[in-house]
C-alpha positions as a Markdown table, in Angstrom:
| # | Residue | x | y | z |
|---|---|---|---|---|
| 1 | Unk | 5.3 | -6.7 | -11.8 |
| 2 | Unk | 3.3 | -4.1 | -14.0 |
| 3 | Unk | 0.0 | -3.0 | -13.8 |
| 4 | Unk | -1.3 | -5.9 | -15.5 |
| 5 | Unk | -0.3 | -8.0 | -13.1 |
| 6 | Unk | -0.9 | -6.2 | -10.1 |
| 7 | Unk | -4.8 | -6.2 | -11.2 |
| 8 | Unk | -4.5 | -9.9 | -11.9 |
| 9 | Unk | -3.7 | -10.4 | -8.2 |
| 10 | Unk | -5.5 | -7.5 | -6.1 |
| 11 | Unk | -9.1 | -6.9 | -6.1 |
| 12 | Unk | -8.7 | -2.8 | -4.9 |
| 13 | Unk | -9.1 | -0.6 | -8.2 |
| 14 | Unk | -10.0 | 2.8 | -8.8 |
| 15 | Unk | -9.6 | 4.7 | -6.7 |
| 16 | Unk | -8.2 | 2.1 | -4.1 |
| 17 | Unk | -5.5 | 0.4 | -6.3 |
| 18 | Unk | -2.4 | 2.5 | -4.8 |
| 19 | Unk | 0.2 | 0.8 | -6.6 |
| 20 | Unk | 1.2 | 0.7 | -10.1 |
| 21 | Unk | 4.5 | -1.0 | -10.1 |
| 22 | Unk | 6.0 | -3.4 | -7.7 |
| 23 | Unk | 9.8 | -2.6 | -8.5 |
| 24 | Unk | 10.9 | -5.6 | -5.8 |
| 25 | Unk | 10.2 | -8.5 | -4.0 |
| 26 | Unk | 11.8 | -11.2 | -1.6 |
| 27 | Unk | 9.3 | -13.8 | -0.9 |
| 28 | Unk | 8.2 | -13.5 | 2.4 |
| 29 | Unk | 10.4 | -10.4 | 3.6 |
| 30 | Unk | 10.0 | -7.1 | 1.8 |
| 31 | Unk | 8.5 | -5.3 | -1.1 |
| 32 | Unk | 9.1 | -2.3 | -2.8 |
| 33 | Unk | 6.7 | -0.8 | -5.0 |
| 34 | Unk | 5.6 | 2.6 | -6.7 |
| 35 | Unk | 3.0 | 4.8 | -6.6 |
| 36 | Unk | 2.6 | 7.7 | -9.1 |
| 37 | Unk | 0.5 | 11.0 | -7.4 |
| 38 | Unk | -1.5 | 12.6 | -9.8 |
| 39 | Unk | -3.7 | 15.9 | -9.4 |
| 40 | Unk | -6.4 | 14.1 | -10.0 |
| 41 | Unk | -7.0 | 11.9 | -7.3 |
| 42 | Unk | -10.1 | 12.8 | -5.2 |
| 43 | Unk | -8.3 | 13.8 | -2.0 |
| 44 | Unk | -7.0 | 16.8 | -3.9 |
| 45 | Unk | -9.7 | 18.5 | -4.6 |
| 46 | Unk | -10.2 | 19.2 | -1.2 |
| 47 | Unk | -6.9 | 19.0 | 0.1 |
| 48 | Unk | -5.7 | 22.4 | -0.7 |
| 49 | Unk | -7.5 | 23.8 | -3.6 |
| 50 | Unk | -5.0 | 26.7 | -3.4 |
| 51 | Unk | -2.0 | 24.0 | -2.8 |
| 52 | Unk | -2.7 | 20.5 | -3.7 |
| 53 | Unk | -0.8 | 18.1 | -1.0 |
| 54 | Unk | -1.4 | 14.2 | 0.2 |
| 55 | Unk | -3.7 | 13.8 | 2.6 |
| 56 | Unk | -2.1 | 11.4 | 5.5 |
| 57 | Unk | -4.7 | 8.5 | 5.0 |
| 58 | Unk | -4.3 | 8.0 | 1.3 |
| 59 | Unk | -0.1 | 8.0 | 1.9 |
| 60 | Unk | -0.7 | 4.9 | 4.4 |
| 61 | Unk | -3.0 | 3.4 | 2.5 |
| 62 | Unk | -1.1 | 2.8 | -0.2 |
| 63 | Unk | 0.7 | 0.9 | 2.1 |
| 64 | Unk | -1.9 | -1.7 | 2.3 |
| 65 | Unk | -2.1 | -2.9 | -1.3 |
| 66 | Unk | 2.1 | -3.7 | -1.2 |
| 67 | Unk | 1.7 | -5.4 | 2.0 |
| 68 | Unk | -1.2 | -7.5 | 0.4 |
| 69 | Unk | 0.6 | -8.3 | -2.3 |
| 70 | Unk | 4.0 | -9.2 | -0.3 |
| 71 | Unk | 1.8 | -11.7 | 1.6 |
| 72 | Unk | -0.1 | -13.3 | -1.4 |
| 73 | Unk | 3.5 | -14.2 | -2.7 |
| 74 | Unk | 4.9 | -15.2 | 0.1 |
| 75 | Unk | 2.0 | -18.1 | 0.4 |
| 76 | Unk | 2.1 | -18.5 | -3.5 |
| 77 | Unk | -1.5 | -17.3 | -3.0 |
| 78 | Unk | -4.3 | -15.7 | -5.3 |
| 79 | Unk | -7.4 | -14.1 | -4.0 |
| 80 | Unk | -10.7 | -15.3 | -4.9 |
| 81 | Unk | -14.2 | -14.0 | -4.6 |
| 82 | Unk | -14.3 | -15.3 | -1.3 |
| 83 | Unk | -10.8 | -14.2 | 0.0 |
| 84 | Unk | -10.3 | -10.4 | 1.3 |
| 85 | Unk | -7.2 | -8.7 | 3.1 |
| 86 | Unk | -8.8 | -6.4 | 5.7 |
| 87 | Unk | -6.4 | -3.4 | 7.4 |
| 88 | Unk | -6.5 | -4.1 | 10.9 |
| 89 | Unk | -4.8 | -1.5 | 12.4 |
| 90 | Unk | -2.2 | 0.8 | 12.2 |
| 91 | Unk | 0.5 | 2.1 | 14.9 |
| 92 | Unk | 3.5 | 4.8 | 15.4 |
| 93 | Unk | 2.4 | 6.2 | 11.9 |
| 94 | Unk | 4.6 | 9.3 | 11.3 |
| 95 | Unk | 4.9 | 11.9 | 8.6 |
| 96 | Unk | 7.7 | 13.5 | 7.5 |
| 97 | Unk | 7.4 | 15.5 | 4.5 |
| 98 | Unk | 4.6 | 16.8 | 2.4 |
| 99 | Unk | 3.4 | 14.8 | -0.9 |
| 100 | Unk | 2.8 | 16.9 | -3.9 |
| 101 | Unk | 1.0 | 16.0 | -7.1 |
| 102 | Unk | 3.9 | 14.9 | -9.3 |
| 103 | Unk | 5.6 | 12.8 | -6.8 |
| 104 | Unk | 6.8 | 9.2 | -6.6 |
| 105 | Unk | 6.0 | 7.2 | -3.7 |
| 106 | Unk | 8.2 | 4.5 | -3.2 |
| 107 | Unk | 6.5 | 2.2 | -0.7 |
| 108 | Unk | 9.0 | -0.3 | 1.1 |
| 109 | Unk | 7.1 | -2.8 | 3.3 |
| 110 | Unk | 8.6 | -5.5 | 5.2 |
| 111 | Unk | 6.9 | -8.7 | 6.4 |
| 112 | Unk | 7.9 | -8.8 | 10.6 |
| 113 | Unk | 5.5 | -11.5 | 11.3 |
| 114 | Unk | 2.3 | -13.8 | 9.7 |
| 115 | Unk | 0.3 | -16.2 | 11.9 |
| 116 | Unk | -2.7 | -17.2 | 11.7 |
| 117 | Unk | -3.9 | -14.9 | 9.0 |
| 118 | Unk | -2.9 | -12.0 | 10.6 |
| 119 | Unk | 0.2 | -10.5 | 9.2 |
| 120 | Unk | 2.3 | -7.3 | 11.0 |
| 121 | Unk | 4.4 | -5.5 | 8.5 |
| 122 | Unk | 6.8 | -2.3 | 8.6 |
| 123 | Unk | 6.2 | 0.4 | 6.2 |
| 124 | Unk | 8.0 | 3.6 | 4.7 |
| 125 | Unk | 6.9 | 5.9 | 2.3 |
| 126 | Unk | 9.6 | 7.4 | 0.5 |
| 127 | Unk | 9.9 | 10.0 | -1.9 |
| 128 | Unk | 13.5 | 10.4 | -3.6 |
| 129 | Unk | 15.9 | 10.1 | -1.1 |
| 130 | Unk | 13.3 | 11.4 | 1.9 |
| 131 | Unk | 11.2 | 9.6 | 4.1 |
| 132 | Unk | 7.3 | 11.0 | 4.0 |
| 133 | Unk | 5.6 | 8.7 | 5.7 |
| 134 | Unk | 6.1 | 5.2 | 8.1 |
| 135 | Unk | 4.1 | 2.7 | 9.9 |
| 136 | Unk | 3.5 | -0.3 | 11.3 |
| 137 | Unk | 0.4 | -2.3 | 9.6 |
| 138 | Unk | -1.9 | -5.2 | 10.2 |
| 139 | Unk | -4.1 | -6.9 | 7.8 |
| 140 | Unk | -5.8 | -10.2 | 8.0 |
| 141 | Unk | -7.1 | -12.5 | 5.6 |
| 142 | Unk | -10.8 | -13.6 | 5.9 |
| 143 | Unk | -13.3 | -15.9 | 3.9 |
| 144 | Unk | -16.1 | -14.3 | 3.4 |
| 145 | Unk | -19.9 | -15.6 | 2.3 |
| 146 | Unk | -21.0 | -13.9 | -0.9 |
């Protein structure tokens, strides 16, 4: 799924829309997706000035859009203007290497359970071959009044 897509399907965009390719997908089990760091994402610019590296909550973040879109497809779903995918929470998030401008992400998130329009899912960050980030996410899907 490129870009094109992606937008099609997710209401996050600049600078929220973390992911720019979903390289996988089995309906209703896993994802795996990429996310291109550049040097000029806002976080940066803060986060060192004299050496640039991810902050923590943009890593998981980009969790969130993969998971969203591993659930949409698993329900055969599209979001409306009156559907949103709210993070809920987040546990045992760890990190394990630094993210550089110039890196990857690989984001592998896996569906463990959906009920009720909350949906628990298992995420890792990769980057190459090494882990940077993983956690356990929830989202849930609301109607909203616009």
């Amino acid at each position: 799924m490129d870009i094109h897509e992606i937008l099609k399907r997710l209401p996050h965009r600049y600078p929220i829309l973390l992911v720019d390719r979903v390289l996988e997908i089995e309906k209703g089990k896993r994802i795996r997706a990429l996310k291109n760091v550049s040097i000029n994402e806002p976080h940066f610019l803060g986060h060192f000035p004299h050496r640039p590296g991810g902050a923590g909550a943009p890593i998981l973040e980009a969790l969130a859009p993969a998971a969203t879109l591993l659930a949409l497809h698993g329900m055969d779903a599209v979001l409306d203007d009156k559907t949103v995918v709210y993070f809920a929470g987040i546990d045992g998030a760890r990190f394990k290497r630094p993210v550089e401008p110039g890196d990857q992400l690989f984001l592998d998130v896996t569906l463990d359970r959906a009920k009720s329009g909350i949906f628990k899912f298992s995420g890792r960050v990769m980057v190459g071959e090494e882990l940077a980030a993983e956690a356990q996410l929830m989202c849930t899907m609301r109607r909203i009044d616009c």
